[in-house]
C-alpha positions as CSV (number, residue, x, y, z in Angstrom):
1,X,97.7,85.0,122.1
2,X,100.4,87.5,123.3
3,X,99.2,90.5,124.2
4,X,100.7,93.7,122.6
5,X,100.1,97.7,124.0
6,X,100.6,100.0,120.6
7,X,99.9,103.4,122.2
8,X,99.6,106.9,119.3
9,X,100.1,110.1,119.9
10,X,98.2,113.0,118.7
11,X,100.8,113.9,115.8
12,X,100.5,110.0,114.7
13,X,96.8,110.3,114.5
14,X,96.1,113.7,113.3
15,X,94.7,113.1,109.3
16,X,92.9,110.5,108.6
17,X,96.0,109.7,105.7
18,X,97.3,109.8,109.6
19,X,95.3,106.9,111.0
20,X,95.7,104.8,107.8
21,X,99.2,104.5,108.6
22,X,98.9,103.8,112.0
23,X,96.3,100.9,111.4
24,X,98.8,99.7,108.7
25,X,101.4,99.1,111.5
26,X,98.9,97.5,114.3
27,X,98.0,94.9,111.2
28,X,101.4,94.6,111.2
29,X,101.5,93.2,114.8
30,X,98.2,91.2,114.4
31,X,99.9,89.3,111.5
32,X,102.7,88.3,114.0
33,X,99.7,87.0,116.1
34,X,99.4,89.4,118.9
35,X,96.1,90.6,120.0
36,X,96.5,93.9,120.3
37,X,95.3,96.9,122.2
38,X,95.7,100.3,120.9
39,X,95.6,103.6,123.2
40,X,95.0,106.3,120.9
41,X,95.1,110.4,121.8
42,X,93.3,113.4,120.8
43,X,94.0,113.8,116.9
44,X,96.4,116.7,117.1
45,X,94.9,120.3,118.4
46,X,91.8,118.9,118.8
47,X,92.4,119.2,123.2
48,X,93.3,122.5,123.0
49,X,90.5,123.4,120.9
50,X,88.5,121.4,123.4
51,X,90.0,123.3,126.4
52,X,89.3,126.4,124.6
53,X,85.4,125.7,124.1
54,X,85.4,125.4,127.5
55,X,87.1,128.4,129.1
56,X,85.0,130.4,126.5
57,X,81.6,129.0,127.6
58,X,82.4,128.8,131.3
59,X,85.7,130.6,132.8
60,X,85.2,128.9,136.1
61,X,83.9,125.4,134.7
62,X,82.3,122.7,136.7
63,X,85.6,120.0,136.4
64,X,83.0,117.3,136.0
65,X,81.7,118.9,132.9
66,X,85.3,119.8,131.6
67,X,85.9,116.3,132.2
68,X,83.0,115.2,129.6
69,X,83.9,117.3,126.6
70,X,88.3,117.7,126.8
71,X,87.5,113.2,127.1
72,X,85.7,113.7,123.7
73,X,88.5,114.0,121.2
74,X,89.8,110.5,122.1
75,X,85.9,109.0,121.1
76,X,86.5,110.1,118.0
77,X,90.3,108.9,117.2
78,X,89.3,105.7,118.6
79,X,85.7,105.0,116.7
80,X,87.7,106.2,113.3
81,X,90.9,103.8,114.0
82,X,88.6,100.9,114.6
83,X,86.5,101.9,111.1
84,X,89.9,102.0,109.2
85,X,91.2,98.4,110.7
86,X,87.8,96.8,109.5
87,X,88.2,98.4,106.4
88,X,91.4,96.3,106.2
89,X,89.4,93.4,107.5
90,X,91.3,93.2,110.8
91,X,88.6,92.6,113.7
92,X,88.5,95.5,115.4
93,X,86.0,97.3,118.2
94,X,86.9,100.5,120.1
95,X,86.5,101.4,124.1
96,X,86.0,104.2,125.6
97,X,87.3,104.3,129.4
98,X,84.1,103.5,131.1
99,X,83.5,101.0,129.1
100,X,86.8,98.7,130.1
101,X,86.1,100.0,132.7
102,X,89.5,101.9,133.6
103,X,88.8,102.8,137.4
104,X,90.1,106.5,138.6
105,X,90.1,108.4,141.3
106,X,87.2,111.4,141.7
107,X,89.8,113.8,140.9
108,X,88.5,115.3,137.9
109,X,91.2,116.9,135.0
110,X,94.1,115.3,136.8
111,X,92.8,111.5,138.3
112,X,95.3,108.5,138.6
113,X,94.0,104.9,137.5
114,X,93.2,102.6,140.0
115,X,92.2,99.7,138.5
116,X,91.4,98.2,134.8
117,X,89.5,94.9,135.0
118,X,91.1,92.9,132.3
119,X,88.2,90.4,131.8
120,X,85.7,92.2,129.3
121,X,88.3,93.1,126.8
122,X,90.0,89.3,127.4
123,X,86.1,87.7,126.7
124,X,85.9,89.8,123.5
125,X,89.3,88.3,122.2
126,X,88.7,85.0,123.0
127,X,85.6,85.8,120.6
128,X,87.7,86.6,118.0
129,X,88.2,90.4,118.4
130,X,91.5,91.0,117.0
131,X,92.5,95.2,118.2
132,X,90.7,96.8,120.9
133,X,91.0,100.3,120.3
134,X,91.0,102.4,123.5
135,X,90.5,105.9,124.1
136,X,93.7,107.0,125.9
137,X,93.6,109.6,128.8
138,X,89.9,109.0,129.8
139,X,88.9,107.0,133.1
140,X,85.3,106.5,135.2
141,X,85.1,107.8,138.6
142,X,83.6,105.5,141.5
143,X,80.5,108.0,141.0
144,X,80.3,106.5,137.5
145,X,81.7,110.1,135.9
146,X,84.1,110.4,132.7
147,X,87.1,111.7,134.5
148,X,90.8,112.6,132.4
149,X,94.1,112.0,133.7
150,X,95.9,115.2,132.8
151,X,97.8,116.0,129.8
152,X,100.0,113.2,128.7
153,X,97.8,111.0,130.3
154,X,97.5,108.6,127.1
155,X,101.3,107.6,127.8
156,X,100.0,106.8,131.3
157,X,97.0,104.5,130.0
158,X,99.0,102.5,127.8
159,X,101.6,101.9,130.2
160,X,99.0,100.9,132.8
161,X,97.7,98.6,130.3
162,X,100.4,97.0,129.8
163,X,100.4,96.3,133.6
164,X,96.8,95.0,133.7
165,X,96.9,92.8,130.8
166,X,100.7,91.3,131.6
167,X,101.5,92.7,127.7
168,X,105.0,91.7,126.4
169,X,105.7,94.8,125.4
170,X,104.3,98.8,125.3
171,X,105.7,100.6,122.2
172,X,105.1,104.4,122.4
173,X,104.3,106.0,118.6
174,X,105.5,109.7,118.8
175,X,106.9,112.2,116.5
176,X,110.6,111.4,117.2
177,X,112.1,108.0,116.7
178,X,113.6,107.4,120.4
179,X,115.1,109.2,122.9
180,X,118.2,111.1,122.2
181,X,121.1,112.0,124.6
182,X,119.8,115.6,124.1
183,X,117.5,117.3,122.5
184,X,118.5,117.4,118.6
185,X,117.4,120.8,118.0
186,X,119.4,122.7,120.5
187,X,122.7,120.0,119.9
188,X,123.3,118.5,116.1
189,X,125.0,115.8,117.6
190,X,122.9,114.4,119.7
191,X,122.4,110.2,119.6
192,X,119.4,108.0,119.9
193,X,119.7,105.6,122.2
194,X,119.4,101.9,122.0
195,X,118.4,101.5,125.3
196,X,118.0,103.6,128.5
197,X,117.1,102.9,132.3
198,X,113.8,103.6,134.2
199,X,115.6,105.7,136.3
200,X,117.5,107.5,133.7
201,X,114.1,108.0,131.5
202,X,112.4,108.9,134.9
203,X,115.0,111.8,135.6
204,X,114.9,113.1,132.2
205,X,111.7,113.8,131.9
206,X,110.9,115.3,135.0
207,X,114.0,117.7,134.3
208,X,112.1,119.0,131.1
209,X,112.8,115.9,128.0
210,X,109.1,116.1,127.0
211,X,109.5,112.5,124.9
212,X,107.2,110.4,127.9
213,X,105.1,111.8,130.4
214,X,107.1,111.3,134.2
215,X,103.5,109.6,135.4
216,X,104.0,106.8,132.5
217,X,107.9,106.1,133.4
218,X,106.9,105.9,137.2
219,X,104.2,103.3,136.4
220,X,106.4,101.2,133.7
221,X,109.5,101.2,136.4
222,X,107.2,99.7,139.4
223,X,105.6,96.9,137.3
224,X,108.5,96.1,135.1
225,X,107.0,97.2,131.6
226,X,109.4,97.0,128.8
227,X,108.4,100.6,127.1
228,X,109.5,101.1,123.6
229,X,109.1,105.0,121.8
230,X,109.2,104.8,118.2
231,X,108.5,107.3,115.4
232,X,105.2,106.5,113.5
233,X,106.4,108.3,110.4
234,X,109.5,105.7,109.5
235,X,110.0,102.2,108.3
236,X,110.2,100.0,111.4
237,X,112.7,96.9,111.7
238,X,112.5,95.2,115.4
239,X,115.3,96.8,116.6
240,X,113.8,100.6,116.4
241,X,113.3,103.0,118.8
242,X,114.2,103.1,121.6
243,X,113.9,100.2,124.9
244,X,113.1,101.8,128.1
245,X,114.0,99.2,130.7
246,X,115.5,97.8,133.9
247,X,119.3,98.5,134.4
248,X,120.1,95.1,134.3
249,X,119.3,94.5,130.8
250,X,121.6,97.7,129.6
251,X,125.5,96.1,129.6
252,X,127.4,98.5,128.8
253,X,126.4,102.4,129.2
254,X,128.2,105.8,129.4
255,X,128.5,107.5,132.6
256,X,126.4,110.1,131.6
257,X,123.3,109.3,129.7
258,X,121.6,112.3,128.8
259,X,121.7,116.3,129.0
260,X,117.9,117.7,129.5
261,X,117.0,121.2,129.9
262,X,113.8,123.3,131.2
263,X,113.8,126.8,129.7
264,X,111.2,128.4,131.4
265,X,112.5,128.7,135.0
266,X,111.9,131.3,137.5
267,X,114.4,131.5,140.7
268,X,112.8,132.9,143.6
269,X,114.6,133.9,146.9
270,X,112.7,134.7,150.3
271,X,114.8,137.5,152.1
272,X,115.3,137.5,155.8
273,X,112.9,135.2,157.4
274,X,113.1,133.7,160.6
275,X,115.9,130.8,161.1
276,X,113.4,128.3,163.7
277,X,112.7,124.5,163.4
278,X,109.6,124.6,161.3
279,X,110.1,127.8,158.7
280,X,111.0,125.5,155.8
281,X,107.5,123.4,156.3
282,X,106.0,126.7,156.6
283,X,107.0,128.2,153.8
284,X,106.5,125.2,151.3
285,X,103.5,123.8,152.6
286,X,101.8,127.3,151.9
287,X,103.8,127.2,148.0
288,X,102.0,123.8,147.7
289,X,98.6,125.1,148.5
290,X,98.9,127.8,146.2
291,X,99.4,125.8,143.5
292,X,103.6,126.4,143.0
293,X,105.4,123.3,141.8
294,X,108.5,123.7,143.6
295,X,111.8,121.7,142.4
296,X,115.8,123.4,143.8
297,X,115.9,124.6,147.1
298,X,118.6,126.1,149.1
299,X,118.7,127.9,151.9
300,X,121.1,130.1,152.5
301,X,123.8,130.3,156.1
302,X,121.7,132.6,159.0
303,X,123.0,135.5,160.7
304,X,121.3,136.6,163.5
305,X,118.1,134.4,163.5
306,X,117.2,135.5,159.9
307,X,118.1,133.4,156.5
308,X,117.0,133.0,152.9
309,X,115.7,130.7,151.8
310,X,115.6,130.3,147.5
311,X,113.9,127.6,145.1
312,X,112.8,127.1,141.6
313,X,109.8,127.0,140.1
314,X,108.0,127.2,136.9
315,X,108.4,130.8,135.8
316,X,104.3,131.1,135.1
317,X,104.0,129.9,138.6
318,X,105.9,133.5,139.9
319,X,102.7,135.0,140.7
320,X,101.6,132.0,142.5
321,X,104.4,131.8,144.6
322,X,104.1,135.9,145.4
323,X,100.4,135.4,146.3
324,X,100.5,132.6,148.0
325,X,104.2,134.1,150.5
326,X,101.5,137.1,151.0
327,X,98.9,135.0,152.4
328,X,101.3,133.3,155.0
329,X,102.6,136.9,155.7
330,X,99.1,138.2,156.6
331,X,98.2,135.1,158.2
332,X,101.4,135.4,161.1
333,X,103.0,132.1,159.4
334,X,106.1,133.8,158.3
335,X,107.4,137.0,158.1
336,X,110.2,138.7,155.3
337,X,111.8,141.1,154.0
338,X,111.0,140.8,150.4
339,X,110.5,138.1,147.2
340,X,112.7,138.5,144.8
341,X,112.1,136.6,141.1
342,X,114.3,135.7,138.7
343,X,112.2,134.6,135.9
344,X,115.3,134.8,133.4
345,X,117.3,131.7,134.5
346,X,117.4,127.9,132.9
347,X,117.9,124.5,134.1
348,X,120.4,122.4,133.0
349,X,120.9,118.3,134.1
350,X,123.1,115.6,133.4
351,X,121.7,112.2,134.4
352,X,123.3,109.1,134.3
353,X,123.0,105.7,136.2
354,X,127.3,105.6,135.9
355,X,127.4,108.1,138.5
356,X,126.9,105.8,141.3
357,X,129.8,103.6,140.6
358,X,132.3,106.9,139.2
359,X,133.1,110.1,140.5
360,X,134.3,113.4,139.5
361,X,131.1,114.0,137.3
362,X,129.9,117.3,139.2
363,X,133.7,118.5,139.3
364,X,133.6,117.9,135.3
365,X,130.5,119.7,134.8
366,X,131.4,122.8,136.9
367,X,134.5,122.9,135.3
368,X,132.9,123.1,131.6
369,X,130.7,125.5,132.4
370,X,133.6,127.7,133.9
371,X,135.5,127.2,131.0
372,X,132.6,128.8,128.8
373,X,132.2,131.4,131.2
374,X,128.6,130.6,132.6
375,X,128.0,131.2,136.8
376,X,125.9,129.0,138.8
377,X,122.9,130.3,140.3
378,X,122.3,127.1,142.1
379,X,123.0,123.4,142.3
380,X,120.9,120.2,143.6
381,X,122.4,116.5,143.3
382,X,120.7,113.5,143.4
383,X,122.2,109.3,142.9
384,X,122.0,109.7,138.8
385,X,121.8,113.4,138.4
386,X,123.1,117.0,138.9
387,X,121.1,120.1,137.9
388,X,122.3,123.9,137.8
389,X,120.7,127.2,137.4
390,X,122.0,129.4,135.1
391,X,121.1,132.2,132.7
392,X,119.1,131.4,130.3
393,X,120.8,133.1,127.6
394,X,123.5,130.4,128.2
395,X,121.1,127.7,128.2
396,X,122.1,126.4,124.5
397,X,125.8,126.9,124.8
398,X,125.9,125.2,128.3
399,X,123.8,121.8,126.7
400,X,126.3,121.8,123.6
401,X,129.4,122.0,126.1
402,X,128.5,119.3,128.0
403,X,127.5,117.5,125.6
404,X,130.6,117.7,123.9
405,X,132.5,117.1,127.5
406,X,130.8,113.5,128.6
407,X,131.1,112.2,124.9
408,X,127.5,112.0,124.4
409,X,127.7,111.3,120.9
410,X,129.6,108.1,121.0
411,X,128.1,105.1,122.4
412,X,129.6,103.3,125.0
């Protein structure tokens, strides 16, 4: 039988009313004569909660232990989904991560999958077994230890899945019914797409679209995975959603695919430190020990053997970035003037896989946000994409402009 990944978020599962729907839509699938494999997540809060039994018993846990209760709320989701297919008499069993095995690395609260043997949940459908229900975002270490793979990590297991078990297709259950050319909230206007890119998916959401976790995208784009995010709370026909896939299956597409946006910025400029081969690896390897997930850098022209040097960051990553410039200071590995933060500023993107064959895009976007009065902090480009700083008062207004300026809310 054809092999089918049906992956549900924490939203899709969070009632048991919830869960009833969801197994109605894998029977669905089985009808059509997959064998399926569902990757199920948390029922919704119930990882926070989790997190927050945690931090309250033990502020500076043992990850190992962490590891053993946040993995929990998956157990459940998974053992109830399986109860509710029987009850419809679909043959169903679920799996927790150890039991697949899916093989991690050691590297507890944040470990990347390594391998996931195909051949016990393969034996149990040749035996009939109909859905295996897995447990999403749980792995086993090579010390034979529950281990999670970071929040969003269920997005990641399903895609990985997919890979192991050469599925014909991954579809994604969420909240929203695709991915949209912006985010509808902030723009009215905004359009699902029928299809979108790897690359384009990949951009958006590591510049802040929070529909698929970057990890999943990454995995999906290196072994070919046709990914396909769908909303669990509307009537399906087999064109629905939205198909995350290689370029050459997209014929026609706008320049411009998308507009994403991450509010919580911080912009952080170094004052006067010492223009010499080796200052920029100084200064970002001790961001990157400290913990500071660094994205726009520029550094600024140097007069008299001193420059700045400025980047962005997550703006709860501020104090980070202060300690850990402090520590390099006090150890001789740099020397400044001063940090300065900027924790009221907003990035803004336009990604598109039409910008390698068209030009005048940046020109087009500076020029909109000109024409609405909004100054650039600071610009990075990429092949597919161009991101800005700006204020983030003007974060809304700049999304709607463009949106308005690269026809988002036409099709092709």
């Amino acid at each position: 039988m054809p092999v089918l990944v049906m992956k549900f978020g924490g939203t899709s599962v969070a009632t048991l009313d919830r869960i009833r729907r969801a197994a109605k839509r894998v029977g669905v699938e089985v009808a059509k004569g997959y064998d399926v494999i569902v990757i199920v997540s948390a029922m919704s809060g119930k990882t926070n909660e989790l997190v927050g039994w945690v931090g309250e018993t033990s502020p500076m846990y043992d990850a190992r232990e962490y590891d053993a209760v946040v993995s929990s709320g998956e157990n459940v989701t998974a053992g109830l989904m399986a109860l509710t297919l029987q009850e419809m008499d679909v043959p169903a069993r679920s799996w927790q991560g150890w039991q697949v095995p899916v093989m991690t690395t050691s590297a507890h609260a944040s470990a990347r999958i390594e391998d996931i043997p195909p051949a016990n949940i393969m034996a149990k459908f040749a035996d009939g077994m109909k859905v295996a229900v897995v447990a999403g975002f749980q792995g086993v270490s090579p010390e034979g230890r529950i281990t999670t793979l970071g929040r969003g990590g269920s997005d990641t297991t399903a895609v990985a899945f997919a890979a192991a078990f050469k599925a014909e297709r991954c579809d994604i259950y969420t909240d929203v019914d695709g991915v949209y050319t912006t985010d509808p909230r902030v723009e009215s206007k905004a359009r699902k797409l029928d299809k979108i890119s790897f690359e384009e998916m990949l951009e958006l959401a590591s510049l802040g679209a929070k529909v698929l976790q970057t990890r999943s995208v990454e995995l999906a784009m290196r072994y070919k995975v046709k990914l396909r995010v769908l909303s669990s709370f509307e009537e399906q026909s087999d064109d629905a959603g939205t198909l995350v896939c290689d370029e050459e299956e997209i014929m026609e597409s706008n320049v411009v695919a998308g507009v994403a946006f991450s509010r919580d910025e911080a912009k952080m400029t170094l004052v006067s430190v010492a223009d010499r081969p080796g200052i920029a690896a100084a200064i970002f390897t001790a961001l990157s020990e400290g913990g500071v997930n660094v994205d726009m850098i520029v550094q600024n022209i140097a007069e008299e053997g001193r420059t700045d040097m400025t980047w962005s960051c997550p703006v709860d990553q501020v104090k980070h970035a202060d300690v850990a410039m402090k520590k390099a200071a006090a150890d001789g590995v740099i020397n400044y003037d001063e940090l300065i933060a900027d924790e009221g500023v907003a990035k803004v993107s336009v990604v598109g896989i039409g910008m390698r064959s068209h030009t005048g895009v940046a020109a087009k976007m500076f020029q909109v946000l000109s024409n609405e009065g909004i100054n650039i902090k600071v610009i990075t480009t990429s092949e597919i994409k161009i991101s800005v700083l700006i204020d983030r008062k003007y974060m809304e207004l700049a999304v709607q402009a463009l949106h308005d300026a690269f026809g988002l809310d036409k099709a092709a």
